[in-house]
PDB file as gemmi writes it, atoms N, CA and C in Angstrom:
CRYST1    1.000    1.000    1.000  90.00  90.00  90.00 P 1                      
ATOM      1  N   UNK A   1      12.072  -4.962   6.152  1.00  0.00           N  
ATOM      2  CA  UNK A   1      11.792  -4.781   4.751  1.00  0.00           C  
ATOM      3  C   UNK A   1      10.309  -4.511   4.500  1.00  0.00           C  
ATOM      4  N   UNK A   2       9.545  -5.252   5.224  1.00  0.00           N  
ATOM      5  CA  UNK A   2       8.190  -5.087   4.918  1.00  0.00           C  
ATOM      6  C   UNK A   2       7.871  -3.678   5.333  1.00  0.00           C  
ATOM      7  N   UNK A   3       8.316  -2.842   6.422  1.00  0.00           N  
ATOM      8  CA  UNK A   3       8.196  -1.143   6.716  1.00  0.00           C  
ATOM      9  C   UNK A   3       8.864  -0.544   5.662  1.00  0.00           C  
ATOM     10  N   UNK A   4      10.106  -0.767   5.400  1.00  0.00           N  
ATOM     11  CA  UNK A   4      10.311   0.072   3.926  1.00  0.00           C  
ATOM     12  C   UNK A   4       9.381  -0.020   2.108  1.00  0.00           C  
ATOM     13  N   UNK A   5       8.983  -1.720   2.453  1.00  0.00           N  
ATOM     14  CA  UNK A   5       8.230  -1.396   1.242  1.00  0.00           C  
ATOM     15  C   UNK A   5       6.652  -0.561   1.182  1.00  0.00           C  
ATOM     16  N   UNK A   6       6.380  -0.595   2.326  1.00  0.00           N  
ATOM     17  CA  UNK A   6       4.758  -0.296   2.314  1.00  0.00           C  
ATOM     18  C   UNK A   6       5.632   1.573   2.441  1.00  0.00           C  
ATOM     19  N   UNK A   7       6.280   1.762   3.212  1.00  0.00           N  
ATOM     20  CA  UNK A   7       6.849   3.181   3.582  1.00  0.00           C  
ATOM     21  C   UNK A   7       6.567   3.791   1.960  1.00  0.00           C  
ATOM     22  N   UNK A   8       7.424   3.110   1.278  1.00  0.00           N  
ATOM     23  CA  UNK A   8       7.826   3.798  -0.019  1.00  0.00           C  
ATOM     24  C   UNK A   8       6.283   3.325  -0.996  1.00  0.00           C  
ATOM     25  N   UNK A   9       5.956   2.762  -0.900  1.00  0.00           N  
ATOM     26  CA  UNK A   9       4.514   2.352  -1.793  1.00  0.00           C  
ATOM     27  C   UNK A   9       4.270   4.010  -1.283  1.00  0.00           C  
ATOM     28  N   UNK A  10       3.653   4.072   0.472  1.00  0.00           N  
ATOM     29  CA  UNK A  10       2.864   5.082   0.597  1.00  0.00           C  
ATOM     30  C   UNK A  10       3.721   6.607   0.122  1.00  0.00           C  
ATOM     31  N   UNK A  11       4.438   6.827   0.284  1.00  0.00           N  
ATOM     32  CA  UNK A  11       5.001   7.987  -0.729  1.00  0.00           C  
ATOM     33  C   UNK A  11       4.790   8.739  -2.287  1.00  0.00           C  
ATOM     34  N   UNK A  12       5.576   7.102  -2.969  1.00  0.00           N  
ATOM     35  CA  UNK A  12       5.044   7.039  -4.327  1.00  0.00           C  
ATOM     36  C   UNK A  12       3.726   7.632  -4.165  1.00  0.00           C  
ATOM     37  N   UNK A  13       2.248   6.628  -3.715  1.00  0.00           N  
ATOM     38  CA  UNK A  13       1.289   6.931  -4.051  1.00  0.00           C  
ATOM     39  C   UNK A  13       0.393   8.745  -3.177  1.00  0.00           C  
ATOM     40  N   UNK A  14       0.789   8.834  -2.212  1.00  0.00           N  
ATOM     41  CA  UNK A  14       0.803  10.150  -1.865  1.00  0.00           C  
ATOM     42  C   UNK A  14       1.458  11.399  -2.567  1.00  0.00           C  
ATOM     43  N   UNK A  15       2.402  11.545  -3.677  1.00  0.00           N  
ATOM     44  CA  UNK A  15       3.030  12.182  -4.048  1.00  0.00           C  
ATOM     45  C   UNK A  15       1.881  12.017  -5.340  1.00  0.00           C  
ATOM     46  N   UNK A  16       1.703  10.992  -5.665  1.00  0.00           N  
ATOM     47  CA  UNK A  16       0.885  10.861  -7.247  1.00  0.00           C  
ATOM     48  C   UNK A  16      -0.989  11.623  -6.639  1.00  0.00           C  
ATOM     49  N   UNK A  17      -0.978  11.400  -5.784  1.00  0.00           N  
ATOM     50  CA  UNK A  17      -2.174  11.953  -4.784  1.00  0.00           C  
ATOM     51  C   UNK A  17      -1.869  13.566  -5.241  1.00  0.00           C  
ATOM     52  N   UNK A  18      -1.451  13.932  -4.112  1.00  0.00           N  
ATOM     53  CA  UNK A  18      -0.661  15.547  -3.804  1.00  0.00           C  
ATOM     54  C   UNK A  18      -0.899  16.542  -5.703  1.00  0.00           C  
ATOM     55  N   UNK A  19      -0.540  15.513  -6.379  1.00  0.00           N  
ATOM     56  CA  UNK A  19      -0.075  15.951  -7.697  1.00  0.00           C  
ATOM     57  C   UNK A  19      -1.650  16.409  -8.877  1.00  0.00           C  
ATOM     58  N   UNK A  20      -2.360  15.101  -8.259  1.00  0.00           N  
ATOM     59  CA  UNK A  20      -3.752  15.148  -8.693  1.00  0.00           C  
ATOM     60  C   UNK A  20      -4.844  15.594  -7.883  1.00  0.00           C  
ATOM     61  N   UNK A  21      -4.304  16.166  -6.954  1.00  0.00           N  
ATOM     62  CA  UNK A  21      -5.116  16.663  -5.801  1.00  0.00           C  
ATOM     63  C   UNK A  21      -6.485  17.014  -5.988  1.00  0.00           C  
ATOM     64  N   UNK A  22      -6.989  18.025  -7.097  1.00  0.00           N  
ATOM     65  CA  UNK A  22      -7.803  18.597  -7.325  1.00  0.00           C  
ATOM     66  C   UNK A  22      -9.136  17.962  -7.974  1.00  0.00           C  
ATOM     67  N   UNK A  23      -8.326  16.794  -8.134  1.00  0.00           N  
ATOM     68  CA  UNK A  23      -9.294  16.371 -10.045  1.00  0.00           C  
ATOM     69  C   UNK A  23      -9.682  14.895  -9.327  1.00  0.00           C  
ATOM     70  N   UNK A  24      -9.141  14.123  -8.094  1.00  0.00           N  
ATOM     71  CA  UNK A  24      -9.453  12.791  -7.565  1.00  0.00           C  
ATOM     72  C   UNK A  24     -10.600  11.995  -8.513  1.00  0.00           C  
ATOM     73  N   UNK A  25     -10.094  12.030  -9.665  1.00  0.00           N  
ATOM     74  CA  UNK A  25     -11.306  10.862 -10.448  1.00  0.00           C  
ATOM     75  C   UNK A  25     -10.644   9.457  -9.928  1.00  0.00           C  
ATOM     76  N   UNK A  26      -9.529   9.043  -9.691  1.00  0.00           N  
ATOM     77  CA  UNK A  26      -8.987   7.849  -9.890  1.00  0.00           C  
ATOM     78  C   UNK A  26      -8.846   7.662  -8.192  1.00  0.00           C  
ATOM     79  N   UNK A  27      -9.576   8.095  -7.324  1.00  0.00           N  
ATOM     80  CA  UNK A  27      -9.942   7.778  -5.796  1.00  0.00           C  
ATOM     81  C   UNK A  27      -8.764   7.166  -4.850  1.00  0.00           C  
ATOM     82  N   UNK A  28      -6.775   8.033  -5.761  1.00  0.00           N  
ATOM     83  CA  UNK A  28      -6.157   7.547  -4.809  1.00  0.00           C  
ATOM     84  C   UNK A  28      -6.024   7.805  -3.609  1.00  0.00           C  
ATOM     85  N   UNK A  29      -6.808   8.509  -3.007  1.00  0.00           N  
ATOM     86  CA  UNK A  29      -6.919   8.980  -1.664  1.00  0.00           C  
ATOM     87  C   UNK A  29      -6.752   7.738  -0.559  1.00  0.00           C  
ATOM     88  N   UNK A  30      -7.987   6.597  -0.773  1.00  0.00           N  
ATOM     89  CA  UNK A  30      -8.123   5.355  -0.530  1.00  0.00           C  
ATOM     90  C   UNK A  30      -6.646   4.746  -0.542  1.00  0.00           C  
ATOM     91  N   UNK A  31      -5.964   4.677  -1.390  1.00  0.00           N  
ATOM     92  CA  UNK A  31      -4.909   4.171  -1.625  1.00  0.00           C  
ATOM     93  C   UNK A  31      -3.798   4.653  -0.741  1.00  0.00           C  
ATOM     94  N   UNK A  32      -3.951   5.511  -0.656  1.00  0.00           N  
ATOM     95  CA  UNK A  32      -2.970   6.210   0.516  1.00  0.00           C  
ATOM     96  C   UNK A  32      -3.020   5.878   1.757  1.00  0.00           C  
ATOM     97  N   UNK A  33      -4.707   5.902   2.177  1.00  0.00           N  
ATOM     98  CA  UNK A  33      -4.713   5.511   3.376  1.00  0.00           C  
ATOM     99  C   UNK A  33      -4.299   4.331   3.905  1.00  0.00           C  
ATOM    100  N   UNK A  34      -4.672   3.498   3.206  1.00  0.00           N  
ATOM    101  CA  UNK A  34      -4.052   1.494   2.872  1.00  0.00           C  
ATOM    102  C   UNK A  34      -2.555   2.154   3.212  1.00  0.00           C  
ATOM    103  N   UNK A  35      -1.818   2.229   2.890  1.00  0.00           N  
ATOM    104  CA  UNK A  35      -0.652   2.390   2.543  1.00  0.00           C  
ATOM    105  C   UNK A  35       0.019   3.169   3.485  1.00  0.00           C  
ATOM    106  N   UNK A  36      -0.550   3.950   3.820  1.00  0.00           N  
ATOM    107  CA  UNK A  36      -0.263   4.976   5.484  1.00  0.00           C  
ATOM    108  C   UNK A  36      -0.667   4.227   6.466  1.00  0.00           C  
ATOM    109  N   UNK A  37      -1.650   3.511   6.821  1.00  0.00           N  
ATOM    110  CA  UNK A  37      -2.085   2.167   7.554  1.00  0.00           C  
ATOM    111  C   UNK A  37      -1.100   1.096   7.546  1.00  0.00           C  
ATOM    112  N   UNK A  38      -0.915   1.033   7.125  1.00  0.00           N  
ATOM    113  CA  UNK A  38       0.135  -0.726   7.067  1.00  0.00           C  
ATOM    114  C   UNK A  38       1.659  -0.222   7.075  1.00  0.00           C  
ATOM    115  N   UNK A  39       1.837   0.710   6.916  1.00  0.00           N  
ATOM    116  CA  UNK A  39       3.004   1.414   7.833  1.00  0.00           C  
ATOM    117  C   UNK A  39       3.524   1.627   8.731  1.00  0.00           C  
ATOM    118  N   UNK A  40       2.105   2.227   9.182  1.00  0.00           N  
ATOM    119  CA  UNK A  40       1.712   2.800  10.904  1.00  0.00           C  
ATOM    120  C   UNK A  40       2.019   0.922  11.591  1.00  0.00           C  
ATOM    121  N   UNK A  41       1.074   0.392  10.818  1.00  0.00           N  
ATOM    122  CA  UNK A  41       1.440  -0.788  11.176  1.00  0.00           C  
ATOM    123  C   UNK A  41       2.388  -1.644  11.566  1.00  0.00           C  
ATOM    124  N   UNK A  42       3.484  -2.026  10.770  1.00  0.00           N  
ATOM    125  CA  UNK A  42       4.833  -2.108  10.693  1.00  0.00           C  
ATOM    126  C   UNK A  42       5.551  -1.812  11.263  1.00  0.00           C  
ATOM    127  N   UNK A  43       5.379   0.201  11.315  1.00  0.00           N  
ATOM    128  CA  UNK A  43       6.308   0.772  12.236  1.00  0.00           C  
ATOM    129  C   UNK A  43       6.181  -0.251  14.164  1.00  0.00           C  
ATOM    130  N   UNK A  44       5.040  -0.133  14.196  1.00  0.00           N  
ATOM    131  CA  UNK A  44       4.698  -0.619  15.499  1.00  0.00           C  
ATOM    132  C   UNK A  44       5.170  -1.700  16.125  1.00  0.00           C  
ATOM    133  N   UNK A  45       4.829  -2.675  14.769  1.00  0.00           N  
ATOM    134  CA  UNK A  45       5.192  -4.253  14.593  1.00  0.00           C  
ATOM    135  C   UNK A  45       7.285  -4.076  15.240  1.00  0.00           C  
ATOM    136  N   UNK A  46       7.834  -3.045  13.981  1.00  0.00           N  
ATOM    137  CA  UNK A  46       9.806  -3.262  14.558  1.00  0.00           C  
ATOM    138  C   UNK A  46       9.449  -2.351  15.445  1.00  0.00           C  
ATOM    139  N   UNK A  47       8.779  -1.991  15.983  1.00  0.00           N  
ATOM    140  CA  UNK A  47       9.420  -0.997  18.069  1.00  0.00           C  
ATOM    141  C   UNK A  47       9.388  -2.091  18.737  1.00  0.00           C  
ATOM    142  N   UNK A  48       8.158  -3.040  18.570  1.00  0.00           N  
ATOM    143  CA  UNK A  48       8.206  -3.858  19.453  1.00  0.00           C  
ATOM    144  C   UNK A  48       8.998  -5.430  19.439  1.00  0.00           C  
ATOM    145  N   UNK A  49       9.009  -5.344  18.318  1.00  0.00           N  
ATOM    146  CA  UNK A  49      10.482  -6.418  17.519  1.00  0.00           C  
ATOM    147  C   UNK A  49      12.291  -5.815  18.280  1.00  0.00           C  
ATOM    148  N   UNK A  50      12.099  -4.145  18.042  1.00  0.00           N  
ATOM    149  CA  UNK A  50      13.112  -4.056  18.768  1.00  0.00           C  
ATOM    150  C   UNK A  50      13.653  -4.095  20.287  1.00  0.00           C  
ATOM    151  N   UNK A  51      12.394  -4.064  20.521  1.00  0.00           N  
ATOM    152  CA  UNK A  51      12.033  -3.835  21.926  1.00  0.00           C  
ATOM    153  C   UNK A  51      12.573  -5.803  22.469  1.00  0.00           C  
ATOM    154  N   UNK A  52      11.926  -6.568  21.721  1.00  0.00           N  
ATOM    155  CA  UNK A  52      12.558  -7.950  21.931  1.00  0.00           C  
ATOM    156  C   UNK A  52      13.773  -8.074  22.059  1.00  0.00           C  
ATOM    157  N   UNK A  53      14.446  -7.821  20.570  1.00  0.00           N  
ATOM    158  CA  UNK A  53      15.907  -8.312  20.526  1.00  0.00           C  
ATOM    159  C   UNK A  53      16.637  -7.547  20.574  1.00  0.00           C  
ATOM    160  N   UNK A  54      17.021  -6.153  20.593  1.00  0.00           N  
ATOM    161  CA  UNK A  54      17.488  -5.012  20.908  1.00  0.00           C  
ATOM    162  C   UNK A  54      18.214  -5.229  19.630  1.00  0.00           C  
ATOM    163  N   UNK A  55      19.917  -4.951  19.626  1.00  0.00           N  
ATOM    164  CA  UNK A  55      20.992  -4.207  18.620  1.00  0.00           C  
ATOM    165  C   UNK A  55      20.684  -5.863  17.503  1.00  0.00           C  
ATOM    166  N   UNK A  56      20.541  -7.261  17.560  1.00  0.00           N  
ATOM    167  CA  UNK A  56      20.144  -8.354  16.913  1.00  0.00           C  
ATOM    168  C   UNK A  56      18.989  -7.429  16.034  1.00  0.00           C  
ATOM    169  N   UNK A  57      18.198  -6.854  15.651  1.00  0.00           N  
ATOM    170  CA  UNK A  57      17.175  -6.305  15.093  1.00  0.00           C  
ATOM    171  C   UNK A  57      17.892  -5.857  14.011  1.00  0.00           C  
ATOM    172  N   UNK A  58      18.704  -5.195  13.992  1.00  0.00           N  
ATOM    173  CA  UNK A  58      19.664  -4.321  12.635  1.00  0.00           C  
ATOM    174  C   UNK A  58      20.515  -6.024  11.765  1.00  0.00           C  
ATOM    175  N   UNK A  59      20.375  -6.860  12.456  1.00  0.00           N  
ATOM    176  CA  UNK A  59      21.511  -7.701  11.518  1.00  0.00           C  
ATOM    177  C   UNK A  59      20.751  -8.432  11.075  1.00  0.00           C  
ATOM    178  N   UNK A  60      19.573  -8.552  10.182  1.00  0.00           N  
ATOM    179  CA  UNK A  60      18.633 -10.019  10.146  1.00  0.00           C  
ATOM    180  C   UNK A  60      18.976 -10.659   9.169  1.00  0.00           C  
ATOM    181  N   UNK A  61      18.775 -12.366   9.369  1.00  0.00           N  
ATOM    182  CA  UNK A  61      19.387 -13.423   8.260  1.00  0.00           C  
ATOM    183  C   UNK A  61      19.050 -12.987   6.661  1.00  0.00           C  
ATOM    184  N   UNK A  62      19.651 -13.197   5.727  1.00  0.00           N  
ATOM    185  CA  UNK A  62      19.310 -12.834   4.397  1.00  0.00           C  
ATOM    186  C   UNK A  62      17.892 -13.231   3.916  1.00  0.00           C  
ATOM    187  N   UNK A  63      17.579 -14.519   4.638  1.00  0.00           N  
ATOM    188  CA  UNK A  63      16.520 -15.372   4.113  1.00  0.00           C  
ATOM    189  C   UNK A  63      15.086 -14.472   5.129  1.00  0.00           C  
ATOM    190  N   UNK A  64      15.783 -13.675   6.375  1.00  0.00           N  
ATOM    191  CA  UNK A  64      14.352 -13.471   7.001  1.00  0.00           C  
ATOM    192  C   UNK A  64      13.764 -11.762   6.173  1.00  0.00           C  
ATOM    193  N   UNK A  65      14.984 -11.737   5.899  1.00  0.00           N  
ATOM    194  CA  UNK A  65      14.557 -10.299   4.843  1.00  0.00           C  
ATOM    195  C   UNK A  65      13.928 -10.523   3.170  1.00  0.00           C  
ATOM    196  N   UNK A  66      14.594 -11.739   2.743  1.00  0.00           N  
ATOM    197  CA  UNK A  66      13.611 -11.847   1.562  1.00  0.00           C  
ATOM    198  C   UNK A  66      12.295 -12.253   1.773  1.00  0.00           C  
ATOM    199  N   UNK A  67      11.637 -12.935   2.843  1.00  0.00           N  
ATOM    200  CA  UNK A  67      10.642 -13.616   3.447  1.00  0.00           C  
ATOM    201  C   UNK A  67       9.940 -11.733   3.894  1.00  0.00           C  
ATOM    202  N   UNK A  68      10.775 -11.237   4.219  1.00  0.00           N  
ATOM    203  CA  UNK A  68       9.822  -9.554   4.858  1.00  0.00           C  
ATOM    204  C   UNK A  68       9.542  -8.679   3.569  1.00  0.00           C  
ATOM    205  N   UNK A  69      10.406  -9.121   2.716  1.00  0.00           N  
ATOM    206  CA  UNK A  69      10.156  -8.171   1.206  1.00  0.00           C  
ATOM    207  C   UNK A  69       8.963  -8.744   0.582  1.00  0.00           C  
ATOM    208  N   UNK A  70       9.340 -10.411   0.527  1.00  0.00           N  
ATOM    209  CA  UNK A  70       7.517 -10.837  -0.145  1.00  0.00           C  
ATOM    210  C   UNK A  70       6.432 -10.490   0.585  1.00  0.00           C  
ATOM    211  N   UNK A  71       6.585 -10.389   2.020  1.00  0.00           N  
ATOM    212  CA  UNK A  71       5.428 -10.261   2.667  1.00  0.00           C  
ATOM    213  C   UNK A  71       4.944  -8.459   2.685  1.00  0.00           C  
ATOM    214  N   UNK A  72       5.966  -8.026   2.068  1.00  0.00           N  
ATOM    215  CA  UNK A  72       6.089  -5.937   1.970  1.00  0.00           C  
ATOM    216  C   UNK A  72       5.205  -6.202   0.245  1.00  0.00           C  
ATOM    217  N   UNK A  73       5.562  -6.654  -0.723  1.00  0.00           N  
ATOM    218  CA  UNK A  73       5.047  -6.972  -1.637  1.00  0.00           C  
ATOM    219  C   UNK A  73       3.677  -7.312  -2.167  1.00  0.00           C  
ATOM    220  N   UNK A  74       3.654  -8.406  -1.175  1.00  0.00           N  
ATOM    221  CA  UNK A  74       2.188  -8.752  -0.972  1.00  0.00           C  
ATOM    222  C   UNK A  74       1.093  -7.737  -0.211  1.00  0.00           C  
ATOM    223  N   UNK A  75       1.344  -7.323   1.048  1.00  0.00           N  
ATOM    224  CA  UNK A  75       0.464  -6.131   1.307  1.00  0.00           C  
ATOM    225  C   UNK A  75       0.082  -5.126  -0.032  1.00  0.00           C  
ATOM    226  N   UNK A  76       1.395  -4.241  -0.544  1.00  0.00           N  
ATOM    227  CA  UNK A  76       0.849  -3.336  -1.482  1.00  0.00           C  
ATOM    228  C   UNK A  76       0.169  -4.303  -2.763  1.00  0.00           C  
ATOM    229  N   UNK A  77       0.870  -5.620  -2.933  1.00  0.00           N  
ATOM    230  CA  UNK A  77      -0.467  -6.254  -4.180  1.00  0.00           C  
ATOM    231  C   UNK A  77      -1.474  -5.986  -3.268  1.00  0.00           C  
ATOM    232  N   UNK A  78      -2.053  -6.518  -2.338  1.00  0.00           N  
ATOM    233  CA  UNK A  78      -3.572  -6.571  -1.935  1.00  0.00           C  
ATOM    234  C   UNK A  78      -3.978  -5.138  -1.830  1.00  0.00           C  
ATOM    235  N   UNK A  79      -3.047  -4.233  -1.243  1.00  0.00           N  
ATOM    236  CA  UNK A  79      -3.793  -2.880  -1.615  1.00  0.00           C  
ATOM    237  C   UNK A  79      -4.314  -2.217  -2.780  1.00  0.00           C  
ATOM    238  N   UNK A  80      -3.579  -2.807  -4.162  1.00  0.00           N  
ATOM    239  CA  UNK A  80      -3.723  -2.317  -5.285  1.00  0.00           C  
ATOM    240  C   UNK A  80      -4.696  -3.412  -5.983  1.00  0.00           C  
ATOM    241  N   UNK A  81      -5.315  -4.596  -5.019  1.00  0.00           N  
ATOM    242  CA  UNK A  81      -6.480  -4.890  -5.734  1.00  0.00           C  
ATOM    243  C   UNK A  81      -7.760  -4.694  -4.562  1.00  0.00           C  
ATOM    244  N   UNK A  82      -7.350  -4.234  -3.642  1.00  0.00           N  
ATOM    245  CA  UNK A  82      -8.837  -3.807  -2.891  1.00  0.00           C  
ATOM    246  C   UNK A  82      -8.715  -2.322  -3.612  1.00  0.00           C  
ATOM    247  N   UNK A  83      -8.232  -1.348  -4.513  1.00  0.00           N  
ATOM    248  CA  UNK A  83      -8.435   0.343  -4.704  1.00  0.00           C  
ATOM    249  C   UNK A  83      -8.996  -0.318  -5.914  1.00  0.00           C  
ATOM    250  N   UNK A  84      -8.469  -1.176  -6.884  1.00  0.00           N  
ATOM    251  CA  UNK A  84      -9.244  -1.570  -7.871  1.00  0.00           C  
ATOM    252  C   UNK A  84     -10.505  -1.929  -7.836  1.00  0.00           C  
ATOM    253  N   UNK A  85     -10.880  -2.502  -6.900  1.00  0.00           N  
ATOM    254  CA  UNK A  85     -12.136  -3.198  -6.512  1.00  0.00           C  
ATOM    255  C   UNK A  85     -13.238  -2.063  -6.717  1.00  0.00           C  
ATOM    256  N   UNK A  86     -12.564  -1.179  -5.315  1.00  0.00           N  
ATOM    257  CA  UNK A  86     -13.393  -0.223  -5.098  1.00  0.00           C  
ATOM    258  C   UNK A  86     -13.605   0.603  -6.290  1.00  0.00           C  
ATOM    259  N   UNK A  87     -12.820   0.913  -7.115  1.00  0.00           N  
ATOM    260  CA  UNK A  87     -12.324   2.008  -8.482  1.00  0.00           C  
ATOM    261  C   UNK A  87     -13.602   1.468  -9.768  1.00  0.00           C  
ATOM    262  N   UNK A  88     -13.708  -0.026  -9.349  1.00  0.00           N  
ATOM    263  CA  UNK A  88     -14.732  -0.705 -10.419  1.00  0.00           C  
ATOM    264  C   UNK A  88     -16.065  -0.831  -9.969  1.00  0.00           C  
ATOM    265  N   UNK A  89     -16.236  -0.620  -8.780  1.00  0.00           N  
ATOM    266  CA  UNK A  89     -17.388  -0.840  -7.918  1.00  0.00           C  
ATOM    267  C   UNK A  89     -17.855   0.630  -8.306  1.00  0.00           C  
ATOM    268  N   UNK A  90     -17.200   1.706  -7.963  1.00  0.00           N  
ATOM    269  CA  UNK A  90     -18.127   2.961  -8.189  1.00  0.00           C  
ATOM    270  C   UNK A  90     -17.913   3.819  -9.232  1.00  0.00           C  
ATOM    271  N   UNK A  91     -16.799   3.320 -10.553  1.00  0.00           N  
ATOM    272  CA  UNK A  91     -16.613   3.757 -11.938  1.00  0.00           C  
ATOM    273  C   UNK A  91     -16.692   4.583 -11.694  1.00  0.00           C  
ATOM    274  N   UNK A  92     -15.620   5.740 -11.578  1.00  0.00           N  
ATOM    275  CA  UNK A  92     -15.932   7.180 -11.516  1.00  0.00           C  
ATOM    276  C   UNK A  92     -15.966   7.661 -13.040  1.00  0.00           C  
ATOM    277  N   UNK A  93     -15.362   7.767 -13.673  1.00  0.00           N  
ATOM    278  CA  UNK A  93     -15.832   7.821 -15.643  1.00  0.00           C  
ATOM    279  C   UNK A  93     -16.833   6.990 -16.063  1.00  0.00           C  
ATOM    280  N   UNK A  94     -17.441   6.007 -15.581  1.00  0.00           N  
ATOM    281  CA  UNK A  94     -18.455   5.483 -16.481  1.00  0.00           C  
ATOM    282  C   UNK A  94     -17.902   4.886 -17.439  1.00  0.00           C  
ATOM    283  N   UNK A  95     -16.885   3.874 -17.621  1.00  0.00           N  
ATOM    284  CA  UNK A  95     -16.719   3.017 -18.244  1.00  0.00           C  
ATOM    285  C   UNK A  95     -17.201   2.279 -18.591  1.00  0.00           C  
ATOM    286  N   UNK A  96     -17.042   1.224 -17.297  1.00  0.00           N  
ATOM    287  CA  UNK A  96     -18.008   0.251 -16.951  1.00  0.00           C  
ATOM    288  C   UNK A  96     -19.560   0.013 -17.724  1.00  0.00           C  
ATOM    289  N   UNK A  97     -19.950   1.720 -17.164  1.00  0.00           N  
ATOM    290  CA  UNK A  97     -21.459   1.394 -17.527  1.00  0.00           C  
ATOM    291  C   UNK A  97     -21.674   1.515 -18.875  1.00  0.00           C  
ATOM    292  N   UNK A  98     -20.811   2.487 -19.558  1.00  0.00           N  
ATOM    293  CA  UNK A  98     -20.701   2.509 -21.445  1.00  0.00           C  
ATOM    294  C   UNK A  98     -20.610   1.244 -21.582  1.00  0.00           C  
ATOM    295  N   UNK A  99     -19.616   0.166 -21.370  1.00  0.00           N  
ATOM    296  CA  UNK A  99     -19.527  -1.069 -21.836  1.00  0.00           C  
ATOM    297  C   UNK A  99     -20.382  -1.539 -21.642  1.00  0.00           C  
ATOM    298  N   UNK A 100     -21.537  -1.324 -20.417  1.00  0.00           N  
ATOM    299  CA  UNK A 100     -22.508  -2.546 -20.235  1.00  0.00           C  
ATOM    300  C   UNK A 100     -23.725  -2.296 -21.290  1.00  0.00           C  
ATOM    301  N   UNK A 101     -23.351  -1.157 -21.773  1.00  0.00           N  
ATOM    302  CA  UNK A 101     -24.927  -0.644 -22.224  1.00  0.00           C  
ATOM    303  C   UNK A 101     -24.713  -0.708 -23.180  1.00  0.00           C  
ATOM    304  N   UNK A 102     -23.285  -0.762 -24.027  1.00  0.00           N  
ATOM    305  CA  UNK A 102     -23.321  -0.910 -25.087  1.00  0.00           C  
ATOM    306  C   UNK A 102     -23.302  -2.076 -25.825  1.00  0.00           C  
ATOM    307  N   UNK A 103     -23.545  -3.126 -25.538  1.00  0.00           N  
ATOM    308  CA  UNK A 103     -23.914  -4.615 -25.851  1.00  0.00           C  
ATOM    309  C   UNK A 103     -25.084  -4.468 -25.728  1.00  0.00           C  
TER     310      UNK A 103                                                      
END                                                                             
């Protein structure tokens, strides 16, 4: 579960990429990569999971798949507050700095 959720995060956000390609004010590029990373990741993580338990790999307990969905969950939260981070750190519109200056 945790390879399908980061799988499909990175899609979604590559497709919303692809779409804004030209104009990258909102720096999902970053976001993609997170997200193509922890995939790559994953993927690696079940070869070698399968590589353990062989045809046992396809049947997993209900409870070890809701336990892989929070933990699929939690990666893309932390990805979507390290792109924020970064997104506020270098304000590409100048928000930020309108608000600061304008007090």
């Amino acid at each position: 579960m945790t390879l399908l959720t980061t799988v499909f995060a990175a899609i979604i956000c590559t497709v919303i990429w692809y779409k804004n390609a030209p104009h990258n004010e909102m720096k999902i590029g970053i976001l993609c990569w997170m997200y193509w990373g922890a995939s790559l990741m994953w993927l690696v993580d079940a070869i070698y999971e399968y590589a353990e338990l062989g045809a046992e790999y396809f049947t997993p307990a209900p409870l070890d798949m809701l336990n892989d969905f929070y933990l699929g969950l939690s990666v893309v939260a932390l990805g979507l507050i390290i792109w924020l981070v970064s997104l506020l750190i270098t304000d590409p519109k100048g928000v930020i700095r309108v608000a600061l200056l304008k007090k």
